[in-house]
Biopython code that builds the backbone (N, CA, C, O; Angstrom):
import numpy as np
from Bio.PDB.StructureBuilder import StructureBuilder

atoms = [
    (1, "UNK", "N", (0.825, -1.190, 0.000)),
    (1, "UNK", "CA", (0.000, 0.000, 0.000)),
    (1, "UNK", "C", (0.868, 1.253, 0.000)),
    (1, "UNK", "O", (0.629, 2.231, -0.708)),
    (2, "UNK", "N", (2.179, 1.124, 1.081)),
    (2, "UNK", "CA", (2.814, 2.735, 0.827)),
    (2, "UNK", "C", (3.463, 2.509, 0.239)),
    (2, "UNK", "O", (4.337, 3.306, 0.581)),
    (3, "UNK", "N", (4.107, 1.633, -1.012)),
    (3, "UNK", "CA", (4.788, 1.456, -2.419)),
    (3, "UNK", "C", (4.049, 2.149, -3.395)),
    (3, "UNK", "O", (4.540, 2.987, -4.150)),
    (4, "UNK", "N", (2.179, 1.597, -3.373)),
    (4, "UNK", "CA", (1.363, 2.545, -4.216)),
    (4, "UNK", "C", (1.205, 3.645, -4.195)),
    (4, "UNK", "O", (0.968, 4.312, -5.203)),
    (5, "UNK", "N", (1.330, 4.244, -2.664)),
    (5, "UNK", "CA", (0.875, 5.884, -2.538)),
    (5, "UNK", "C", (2.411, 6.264, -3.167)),
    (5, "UNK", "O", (2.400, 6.880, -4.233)),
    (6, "UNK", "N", (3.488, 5.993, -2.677)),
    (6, "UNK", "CA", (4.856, 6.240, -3.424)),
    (6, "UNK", "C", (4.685, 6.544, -4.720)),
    (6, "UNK", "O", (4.615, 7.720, -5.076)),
    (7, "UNK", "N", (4.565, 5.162, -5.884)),
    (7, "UNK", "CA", (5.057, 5.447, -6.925)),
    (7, "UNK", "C", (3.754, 6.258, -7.064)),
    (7, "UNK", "O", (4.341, 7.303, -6.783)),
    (8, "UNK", "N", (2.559, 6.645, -7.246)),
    (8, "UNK", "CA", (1.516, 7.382, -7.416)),
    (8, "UNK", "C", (2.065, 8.873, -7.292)),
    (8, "UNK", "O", (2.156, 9.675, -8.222)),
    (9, "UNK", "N", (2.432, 9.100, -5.891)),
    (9, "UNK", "CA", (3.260, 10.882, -5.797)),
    (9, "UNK", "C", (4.472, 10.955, -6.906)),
    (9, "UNK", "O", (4.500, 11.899, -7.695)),
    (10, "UNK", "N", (5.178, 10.225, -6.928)),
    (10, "UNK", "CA", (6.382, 10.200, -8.017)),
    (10, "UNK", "C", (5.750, 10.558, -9.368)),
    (10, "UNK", "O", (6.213, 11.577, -9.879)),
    (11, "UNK", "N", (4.757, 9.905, -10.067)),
    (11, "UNK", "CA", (4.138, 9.753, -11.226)),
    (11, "UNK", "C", (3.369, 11.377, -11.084)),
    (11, "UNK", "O", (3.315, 12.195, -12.002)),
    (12, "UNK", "N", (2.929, 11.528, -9.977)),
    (12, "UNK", "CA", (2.458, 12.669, -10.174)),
    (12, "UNK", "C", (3.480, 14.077, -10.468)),
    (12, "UNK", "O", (3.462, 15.001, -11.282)),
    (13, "UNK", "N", (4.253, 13.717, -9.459)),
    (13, "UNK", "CA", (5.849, 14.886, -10.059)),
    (13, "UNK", "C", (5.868, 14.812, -10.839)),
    (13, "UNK", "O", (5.365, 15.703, -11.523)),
    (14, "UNK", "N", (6.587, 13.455, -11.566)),
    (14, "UNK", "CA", (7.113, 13.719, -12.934)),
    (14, "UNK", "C", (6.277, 14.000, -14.186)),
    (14, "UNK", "O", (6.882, 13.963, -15.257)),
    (15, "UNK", "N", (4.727, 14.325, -14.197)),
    (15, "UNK", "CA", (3.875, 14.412, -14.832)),
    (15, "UNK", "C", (3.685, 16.380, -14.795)),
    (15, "UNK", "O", (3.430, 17.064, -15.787)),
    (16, "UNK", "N", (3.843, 16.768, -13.745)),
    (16, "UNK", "CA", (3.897, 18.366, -13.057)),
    (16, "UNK", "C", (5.164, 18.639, -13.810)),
    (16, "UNK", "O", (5.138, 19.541, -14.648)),
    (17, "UNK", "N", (6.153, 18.036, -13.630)),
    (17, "UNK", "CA", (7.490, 18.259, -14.182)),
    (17, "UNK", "C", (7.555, 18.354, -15.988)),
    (17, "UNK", "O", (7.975, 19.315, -16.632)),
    (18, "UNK", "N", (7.090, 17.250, -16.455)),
    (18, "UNK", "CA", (6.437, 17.495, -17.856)),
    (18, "UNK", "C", (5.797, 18.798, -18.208)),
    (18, "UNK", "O", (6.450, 19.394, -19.064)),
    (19, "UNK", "N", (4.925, 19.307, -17.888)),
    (19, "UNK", "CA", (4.257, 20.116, -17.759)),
    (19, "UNK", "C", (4.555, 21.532, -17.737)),
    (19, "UNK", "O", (3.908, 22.363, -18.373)),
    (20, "UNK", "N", (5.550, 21.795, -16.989)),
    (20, "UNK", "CA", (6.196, 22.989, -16.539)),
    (20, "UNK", "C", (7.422, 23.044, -17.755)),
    (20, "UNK", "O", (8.064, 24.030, -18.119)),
    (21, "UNK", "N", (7.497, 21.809, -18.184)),
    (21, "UNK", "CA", (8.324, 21.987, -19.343)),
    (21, "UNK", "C", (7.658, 22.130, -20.607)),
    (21, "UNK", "O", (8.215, 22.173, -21.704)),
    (22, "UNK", "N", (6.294, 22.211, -20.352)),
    (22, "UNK", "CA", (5.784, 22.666, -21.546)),
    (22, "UNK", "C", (5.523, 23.848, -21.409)),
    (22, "UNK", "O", (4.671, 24.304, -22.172)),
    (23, "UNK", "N", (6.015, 24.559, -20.625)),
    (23, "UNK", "CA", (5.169, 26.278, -19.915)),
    (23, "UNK", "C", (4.508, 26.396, -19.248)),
    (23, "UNK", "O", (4.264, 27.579, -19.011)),
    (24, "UNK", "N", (3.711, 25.354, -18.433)),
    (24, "UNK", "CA", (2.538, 25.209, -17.946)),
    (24, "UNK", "C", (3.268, 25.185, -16.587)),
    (24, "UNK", "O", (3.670, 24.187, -15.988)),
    (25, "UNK", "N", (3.433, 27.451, -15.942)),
    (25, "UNK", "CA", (4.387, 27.191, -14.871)),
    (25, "UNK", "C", (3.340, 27.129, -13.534)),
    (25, "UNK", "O", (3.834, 27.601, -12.509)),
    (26, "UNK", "N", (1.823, 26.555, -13.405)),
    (26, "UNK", "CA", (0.519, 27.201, -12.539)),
    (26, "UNK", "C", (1.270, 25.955, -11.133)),
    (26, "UNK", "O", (1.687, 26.344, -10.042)),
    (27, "UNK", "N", (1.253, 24.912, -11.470)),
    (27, "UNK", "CA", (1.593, 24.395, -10.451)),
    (27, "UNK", "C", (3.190, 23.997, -9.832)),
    (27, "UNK", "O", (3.553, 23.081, -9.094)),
    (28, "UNK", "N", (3.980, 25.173, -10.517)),
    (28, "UNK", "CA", (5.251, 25.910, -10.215)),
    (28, "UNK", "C", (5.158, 25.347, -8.408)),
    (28, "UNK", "O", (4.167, 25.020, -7.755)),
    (29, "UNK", "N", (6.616, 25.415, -8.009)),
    (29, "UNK", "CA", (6.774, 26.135, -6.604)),
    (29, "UNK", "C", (8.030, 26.489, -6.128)),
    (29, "UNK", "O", (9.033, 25.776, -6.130)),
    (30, "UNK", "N", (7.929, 27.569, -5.740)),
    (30, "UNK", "CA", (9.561, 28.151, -5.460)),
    (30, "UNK", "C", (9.829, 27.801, -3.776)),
    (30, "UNK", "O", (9.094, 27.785, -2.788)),
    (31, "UNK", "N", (11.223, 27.547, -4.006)),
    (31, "UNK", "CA", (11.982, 28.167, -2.702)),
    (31, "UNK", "C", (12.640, 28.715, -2.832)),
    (31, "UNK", "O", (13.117, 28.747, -3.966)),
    (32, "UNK", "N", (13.236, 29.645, -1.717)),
    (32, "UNK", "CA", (14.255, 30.916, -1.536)),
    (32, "UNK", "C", (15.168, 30.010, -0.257)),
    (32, "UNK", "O", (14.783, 29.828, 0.898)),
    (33, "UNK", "N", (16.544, 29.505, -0.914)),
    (33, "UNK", "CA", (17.375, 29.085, -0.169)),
    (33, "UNK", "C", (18.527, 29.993, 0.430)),
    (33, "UNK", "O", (19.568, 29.918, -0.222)),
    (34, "UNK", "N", (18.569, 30.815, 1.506)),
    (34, "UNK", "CA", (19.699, 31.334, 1.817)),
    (34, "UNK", "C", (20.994, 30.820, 2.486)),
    (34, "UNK", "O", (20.760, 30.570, 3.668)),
    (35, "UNK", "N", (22.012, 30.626, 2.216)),
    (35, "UNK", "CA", (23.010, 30.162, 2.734)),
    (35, "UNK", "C", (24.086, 31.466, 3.478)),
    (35, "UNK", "O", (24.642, 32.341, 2.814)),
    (36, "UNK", "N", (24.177, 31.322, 4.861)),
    (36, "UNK", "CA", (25.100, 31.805, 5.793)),
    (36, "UNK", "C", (26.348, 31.923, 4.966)),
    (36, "UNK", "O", (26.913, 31.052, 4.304)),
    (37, "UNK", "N", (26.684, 33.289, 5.158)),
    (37, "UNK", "CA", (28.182, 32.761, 5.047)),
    (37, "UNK", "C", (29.498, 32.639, 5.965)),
    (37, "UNK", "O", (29.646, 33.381, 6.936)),
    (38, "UNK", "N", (30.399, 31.710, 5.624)),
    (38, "UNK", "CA", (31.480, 31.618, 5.889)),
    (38, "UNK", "C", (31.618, 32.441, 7.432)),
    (38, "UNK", "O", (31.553, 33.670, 7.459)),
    (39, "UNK", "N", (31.766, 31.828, 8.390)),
    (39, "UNK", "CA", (32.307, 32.455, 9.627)),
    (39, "UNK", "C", (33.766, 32.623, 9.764)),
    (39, "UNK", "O", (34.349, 31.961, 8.905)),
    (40, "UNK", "N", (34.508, 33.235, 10.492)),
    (40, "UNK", "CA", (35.527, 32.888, 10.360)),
    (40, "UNK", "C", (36.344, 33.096, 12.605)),
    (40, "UNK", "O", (36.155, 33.841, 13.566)),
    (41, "UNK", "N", (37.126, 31.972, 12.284)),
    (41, "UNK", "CA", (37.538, 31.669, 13.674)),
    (41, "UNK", "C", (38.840, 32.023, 14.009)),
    (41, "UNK", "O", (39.867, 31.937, 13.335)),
    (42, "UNK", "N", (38.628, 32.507, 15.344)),
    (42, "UNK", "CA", (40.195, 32.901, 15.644)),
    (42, "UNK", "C", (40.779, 31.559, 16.389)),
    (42, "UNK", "O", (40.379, 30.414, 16.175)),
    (43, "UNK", "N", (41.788, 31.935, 17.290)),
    (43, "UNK", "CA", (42.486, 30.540, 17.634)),
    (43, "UNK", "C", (42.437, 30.347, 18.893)),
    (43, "UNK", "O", (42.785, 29.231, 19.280)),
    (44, "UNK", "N", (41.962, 31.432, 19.988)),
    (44, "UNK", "CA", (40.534, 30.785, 21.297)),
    (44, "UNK", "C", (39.406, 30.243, 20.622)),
    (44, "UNK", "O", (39.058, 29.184, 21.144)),
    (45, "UNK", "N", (38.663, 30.606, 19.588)),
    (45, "UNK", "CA", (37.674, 30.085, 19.372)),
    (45, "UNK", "C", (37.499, 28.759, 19.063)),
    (45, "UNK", "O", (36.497, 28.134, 19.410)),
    (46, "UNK", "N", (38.506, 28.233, 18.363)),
    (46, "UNK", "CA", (38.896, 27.124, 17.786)),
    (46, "UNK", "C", (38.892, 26.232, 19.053)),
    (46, "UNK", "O", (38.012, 25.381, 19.179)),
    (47, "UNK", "N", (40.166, 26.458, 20.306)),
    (47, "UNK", "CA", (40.335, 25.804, 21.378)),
    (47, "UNK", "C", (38.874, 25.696, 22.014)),
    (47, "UNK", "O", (38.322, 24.596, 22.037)),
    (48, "UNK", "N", (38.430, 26.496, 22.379)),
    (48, "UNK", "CA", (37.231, 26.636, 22.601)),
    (48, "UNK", "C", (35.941, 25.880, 22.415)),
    (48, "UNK", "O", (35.014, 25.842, 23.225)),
    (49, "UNK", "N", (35.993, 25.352, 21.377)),
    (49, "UNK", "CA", (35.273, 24.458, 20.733)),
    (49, "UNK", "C", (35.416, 23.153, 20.977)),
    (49, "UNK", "O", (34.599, 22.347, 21.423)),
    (50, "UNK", "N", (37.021, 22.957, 20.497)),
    (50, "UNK", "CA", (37.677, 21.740, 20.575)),
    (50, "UNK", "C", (37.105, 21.073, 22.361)),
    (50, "UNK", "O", (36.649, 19.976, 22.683)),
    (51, "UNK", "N", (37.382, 22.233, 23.121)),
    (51, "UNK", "CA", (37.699, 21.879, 24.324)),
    (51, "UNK", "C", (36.040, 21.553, 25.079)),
    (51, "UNK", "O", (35.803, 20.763, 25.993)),
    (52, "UNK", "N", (35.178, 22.345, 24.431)),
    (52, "UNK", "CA", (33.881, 21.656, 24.688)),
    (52, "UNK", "C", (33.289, 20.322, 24.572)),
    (52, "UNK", "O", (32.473, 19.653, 25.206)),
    (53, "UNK", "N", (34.192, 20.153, 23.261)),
    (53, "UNK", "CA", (33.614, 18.487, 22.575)),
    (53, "UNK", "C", (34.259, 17.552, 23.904)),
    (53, "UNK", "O", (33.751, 16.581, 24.464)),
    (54, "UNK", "N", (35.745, 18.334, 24.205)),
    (54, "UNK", "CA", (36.550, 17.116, 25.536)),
    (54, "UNK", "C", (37.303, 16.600, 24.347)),
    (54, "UNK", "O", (37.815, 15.500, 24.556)),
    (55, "UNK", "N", (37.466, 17.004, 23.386)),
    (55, "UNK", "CA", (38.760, 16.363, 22.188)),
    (55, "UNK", "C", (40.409, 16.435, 22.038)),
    (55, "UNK", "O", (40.906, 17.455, 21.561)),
    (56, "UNK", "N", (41.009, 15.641, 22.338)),
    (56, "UNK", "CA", (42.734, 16.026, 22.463)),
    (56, "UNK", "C", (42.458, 17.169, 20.761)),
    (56, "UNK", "O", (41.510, 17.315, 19.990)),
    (57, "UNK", "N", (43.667, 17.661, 20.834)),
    (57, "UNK", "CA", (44.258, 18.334, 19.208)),
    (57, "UNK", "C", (43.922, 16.624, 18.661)),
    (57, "UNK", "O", (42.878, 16.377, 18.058)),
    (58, "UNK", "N", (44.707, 15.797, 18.895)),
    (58, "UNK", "CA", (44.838, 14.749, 17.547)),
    (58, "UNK", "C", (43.422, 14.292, 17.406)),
    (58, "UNK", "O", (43.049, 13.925, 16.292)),
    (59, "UNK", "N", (42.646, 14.274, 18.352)),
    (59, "UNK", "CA", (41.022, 13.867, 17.878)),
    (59, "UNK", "C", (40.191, 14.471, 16.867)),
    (59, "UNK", "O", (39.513, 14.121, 15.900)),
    (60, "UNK", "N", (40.633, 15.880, 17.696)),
    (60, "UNK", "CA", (39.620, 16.428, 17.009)),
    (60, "UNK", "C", (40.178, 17.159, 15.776)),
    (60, "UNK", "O", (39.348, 17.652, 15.011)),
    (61, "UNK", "N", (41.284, 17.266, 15.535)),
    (61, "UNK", "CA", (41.958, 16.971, 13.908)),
    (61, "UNK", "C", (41.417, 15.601, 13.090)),
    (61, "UNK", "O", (41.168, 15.658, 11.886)),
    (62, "UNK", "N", (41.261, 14.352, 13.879)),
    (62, "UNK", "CA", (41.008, 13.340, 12.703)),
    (62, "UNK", "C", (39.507, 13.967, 12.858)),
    (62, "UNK", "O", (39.139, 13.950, 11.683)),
    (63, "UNK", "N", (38.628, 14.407, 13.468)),
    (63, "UNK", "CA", (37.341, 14.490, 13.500)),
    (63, "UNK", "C", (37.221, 15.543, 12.168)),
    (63, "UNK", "O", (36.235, 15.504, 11.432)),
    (64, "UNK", "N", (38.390, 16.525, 11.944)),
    (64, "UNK", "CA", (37.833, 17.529, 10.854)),
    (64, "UNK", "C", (38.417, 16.742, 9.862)),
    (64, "UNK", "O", (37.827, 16.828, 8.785)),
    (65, "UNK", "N", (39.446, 15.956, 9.879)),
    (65, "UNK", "CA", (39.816, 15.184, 8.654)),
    (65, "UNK", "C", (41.173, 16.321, 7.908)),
    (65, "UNK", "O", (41.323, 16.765, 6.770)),
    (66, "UNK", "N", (41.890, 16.458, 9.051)),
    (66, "UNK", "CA", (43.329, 17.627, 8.636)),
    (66, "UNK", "C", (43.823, 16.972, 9.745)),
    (66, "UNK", "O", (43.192, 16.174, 10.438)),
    (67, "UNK", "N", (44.810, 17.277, 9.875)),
    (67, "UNK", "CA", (46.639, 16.728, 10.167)),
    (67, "UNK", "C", (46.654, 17.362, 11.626)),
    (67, "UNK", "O", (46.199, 18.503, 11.547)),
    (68, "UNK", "N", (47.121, 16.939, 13.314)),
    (68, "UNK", "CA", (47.433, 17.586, 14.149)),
    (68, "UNK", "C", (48.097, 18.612, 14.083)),
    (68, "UNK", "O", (47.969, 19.378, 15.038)),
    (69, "UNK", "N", (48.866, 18.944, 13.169)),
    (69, "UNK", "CA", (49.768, 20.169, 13.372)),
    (69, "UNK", "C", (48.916, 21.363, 12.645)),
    (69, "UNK", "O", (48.994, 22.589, 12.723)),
    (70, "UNK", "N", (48.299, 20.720, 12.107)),
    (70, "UNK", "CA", (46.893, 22.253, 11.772)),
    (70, "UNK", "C", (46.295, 22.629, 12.780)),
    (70, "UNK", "O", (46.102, 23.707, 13.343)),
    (71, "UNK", "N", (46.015, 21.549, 12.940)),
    (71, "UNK", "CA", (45.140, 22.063, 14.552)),
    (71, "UNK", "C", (45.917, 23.269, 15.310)),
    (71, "UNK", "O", (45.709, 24.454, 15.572)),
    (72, "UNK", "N", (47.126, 22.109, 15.555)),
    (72, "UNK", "CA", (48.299, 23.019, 16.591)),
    (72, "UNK", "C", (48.598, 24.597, 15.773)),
    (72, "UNK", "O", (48.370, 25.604, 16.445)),
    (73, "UNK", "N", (48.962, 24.721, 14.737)),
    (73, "UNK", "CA", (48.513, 25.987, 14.238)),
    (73, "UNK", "C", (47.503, 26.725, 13.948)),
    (73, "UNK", "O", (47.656, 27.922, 13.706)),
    (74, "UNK", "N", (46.319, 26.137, 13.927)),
    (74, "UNK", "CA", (45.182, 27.410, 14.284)),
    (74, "UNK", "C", (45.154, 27.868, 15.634)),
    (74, "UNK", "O", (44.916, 29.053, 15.868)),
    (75, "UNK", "N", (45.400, 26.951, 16.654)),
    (75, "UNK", "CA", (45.245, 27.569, 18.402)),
    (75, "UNK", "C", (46.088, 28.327, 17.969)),
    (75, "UNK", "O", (45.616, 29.366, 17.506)),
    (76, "UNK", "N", (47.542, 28.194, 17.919)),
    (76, "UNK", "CA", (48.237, 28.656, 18.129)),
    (76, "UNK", "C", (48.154, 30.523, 17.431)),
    (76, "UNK", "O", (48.748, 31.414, 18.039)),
    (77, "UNK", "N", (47.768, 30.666, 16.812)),
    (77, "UNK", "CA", (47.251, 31.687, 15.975)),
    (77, "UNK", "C", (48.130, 31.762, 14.620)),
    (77, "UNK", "O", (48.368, 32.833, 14.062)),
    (78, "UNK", "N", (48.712, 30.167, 14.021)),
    (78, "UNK", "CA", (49.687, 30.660, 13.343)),
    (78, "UNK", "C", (49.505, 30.819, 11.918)),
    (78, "UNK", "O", (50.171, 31.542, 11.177)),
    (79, "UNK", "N", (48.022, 29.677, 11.448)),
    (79, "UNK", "CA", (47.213, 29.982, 10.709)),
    (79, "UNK", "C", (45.702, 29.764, 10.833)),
    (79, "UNK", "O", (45.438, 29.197, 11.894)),
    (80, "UNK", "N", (44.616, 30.038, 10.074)),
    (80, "UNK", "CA", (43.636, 30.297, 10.071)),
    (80, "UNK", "C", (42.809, 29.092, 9.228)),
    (80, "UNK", "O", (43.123, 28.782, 8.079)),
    (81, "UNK", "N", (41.968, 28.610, 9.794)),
    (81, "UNK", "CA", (40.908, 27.460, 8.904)),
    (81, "UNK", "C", (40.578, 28.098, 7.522)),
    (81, "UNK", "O", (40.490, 29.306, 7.297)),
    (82, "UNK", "N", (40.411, 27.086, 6.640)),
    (82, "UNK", "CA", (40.005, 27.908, 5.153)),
    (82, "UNK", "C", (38.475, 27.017, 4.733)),
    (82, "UNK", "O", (38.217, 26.032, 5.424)),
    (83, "UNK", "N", (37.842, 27.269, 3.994)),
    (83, "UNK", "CA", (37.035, 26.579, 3.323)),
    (83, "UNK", "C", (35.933, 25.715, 3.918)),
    (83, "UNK", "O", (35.106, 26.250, 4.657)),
    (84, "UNK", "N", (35.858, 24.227, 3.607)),
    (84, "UNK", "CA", (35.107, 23.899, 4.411)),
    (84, "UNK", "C", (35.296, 23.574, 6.087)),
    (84, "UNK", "O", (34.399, 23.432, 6.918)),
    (85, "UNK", "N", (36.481, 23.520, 6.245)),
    (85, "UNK", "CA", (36.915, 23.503, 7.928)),
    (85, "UNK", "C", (36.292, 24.333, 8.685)),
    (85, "UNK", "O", (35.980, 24.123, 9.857)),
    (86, "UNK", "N", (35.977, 25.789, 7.754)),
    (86, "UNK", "CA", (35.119, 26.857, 8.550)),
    (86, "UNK", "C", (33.524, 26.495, 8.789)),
    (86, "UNK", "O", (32.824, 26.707, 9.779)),
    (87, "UNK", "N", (33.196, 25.858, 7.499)),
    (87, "UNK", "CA", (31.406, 25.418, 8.073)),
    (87, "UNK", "C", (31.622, 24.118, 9.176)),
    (87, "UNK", "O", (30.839, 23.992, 10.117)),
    (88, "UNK", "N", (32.399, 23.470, 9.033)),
    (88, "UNK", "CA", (32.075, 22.435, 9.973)),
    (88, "UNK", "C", (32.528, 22.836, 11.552)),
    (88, "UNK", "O", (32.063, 22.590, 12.664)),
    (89, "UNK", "N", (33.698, 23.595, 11.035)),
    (89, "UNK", "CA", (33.606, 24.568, 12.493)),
    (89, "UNK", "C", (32.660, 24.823, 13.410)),
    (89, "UNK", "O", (32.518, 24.576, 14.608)),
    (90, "UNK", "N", (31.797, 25.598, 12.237)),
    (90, "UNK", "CA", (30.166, 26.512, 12.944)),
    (90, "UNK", "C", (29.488, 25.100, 13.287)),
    (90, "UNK", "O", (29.058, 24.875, 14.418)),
    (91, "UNK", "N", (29.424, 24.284, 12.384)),
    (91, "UNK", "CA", (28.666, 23.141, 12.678)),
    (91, "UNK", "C", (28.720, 22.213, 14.223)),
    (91, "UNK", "O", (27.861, 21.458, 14.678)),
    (92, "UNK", "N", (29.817, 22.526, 14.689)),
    (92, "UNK", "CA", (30.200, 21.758, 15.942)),
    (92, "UNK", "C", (30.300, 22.715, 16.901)),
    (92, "UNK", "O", (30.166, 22.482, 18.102)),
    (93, "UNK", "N", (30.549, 23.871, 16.391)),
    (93, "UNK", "CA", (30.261, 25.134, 17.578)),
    (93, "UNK", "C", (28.715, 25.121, 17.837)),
    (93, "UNK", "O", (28.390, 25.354, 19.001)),
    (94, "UNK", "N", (27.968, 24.946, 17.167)),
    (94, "UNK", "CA", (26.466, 24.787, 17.424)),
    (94, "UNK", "C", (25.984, 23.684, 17.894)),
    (94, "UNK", "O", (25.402, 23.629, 18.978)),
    (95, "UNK", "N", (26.234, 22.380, 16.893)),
    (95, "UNK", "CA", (26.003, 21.224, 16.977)),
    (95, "UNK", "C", (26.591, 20.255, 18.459)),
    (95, "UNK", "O", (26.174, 19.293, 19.104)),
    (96, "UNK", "N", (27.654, 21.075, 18.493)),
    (96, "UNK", "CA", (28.554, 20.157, 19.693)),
    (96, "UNK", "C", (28.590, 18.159, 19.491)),
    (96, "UNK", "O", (28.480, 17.727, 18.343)),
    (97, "UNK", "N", (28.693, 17.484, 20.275)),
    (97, "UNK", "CA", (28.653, 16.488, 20.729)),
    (97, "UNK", "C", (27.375, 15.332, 20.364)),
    (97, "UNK", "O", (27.429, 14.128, 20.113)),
    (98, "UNK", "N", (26.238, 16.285, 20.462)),
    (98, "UNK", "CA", (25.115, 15.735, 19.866)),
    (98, "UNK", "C", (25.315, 15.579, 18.288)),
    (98, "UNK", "O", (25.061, 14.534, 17.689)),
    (99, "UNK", "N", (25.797, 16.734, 17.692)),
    (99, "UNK", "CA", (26.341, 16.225, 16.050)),
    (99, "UNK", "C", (27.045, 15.306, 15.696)),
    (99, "UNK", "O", (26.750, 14.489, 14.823)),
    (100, "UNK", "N", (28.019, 15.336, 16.313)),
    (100, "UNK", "CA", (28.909, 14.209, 16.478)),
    (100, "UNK", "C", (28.643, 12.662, 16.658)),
    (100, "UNK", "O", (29.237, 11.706, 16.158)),
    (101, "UNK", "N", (27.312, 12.720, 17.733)),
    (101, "UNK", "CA", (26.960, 11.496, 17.564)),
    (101, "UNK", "C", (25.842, 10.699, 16.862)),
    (101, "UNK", "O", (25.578, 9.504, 16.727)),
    (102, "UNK", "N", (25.188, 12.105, 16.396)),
    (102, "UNK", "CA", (24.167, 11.669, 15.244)),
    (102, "UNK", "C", (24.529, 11.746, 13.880)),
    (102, "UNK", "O", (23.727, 11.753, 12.946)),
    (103, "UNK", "N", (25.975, 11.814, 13.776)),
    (103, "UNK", "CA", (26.146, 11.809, 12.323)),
    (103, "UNK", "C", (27.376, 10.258, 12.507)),
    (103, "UNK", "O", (28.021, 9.860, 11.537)),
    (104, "UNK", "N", (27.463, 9.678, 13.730)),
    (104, "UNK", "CA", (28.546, 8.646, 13.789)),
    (104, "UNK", "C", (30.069, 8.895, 13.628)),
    (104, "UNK", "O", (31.087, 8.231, 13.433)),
    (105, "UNK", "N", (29.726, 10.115, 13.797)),
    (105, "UNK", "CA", (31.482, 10.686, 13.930)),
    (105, "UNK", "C", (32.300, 10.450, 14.662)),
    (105, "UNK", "O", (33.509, 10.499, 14.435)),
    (106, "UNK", "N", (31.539, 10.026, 16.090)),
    (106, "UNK", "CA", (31.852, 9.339, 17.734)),
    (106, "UNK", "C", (31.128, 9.055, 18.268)),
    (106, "UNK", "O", (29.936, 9.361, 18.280)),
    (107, "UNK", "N", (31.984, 8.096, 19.091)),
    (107, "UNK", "CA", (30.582, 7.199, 19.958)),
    (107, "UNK", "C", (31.229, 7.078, 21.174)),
    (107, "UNK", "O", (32.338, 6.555, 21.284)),
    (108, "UNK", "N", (30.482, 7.612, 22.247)),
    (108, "UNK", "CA", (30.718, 7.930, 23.823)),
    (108, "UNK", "C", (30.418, 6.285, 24.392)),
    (108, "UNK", "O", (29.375, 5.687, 24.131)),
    (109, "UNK", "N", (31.418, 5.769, 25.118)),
    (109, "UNK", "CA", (31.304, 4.694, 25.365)),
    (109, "UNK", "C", (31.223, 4.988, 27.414)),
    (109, "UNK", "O", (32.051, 5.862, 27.673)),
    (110, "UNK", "N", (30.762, 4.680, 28.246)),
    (110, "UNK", "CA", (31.105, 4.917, 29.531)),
    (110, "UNK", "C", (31.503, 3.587, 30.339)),
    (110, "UNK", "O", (31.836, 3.660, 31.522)),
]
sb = StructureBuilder()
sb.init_structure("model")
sb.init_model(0)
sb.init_chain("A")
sb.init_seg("    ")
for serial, (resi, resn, name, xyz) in enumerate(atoms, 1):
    if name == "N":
        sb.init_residue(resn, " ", resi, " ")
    sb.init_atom(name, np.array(xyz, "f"), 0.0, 1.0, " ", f" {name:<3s}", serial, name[0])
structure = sb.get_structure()
């Protein structure tokens, strides 16, 4: 039964989708996606973070997926996160621990 209601909504998209490619824009629907930008972290903030999760430098370097001595140079103030290191930054500055464990990044064992 929810295989039928499935492919039924699908068939119905791709039939709307047809449609809109013929001009027919009435059953259109927009979204307006805004994306944040780019924060950027100093090198308390960084510790800061780190030190909330309870992560050595080498953890929470494999946790961003960069090298301990990055780490050790952003505290240190010697360089600065670039790119995506900065969203996942914000992501764990917000997210904390609970992100971490709902995405299987770590698992708190007691």
């Amino acid at each position: 039964m929810a295989e039928h209601k499935a492919f039924k909504s699908m068939m119905k998209g791709l039939e709307e989708s047809l449609e809109y490619a013929k001009g027919d824009k009435s059953k259109a629907r927009k979204m307006s996606v805004t994306v944040a930008e780019l924060p950027s972290y100093r090198n308390k903030e960084i510790k800061r973070i780190r030190e909330d999760l309870n992560l050595t430098q080498r953890n929470f370097a494999f946790v961003l997926g960069v090298s301990q001595k990055t780490v050790e140079a952003w505290e240190s103030g010697r360089n600065m996160p670039q790119g995506i290191a900065r969203r996942f930054l914000q992501m764990l500055q917000f997210g904390g621990k609970k992100f971490l464990r709902d995405f299987n990044i770590i698992s708190v064992k007691l």
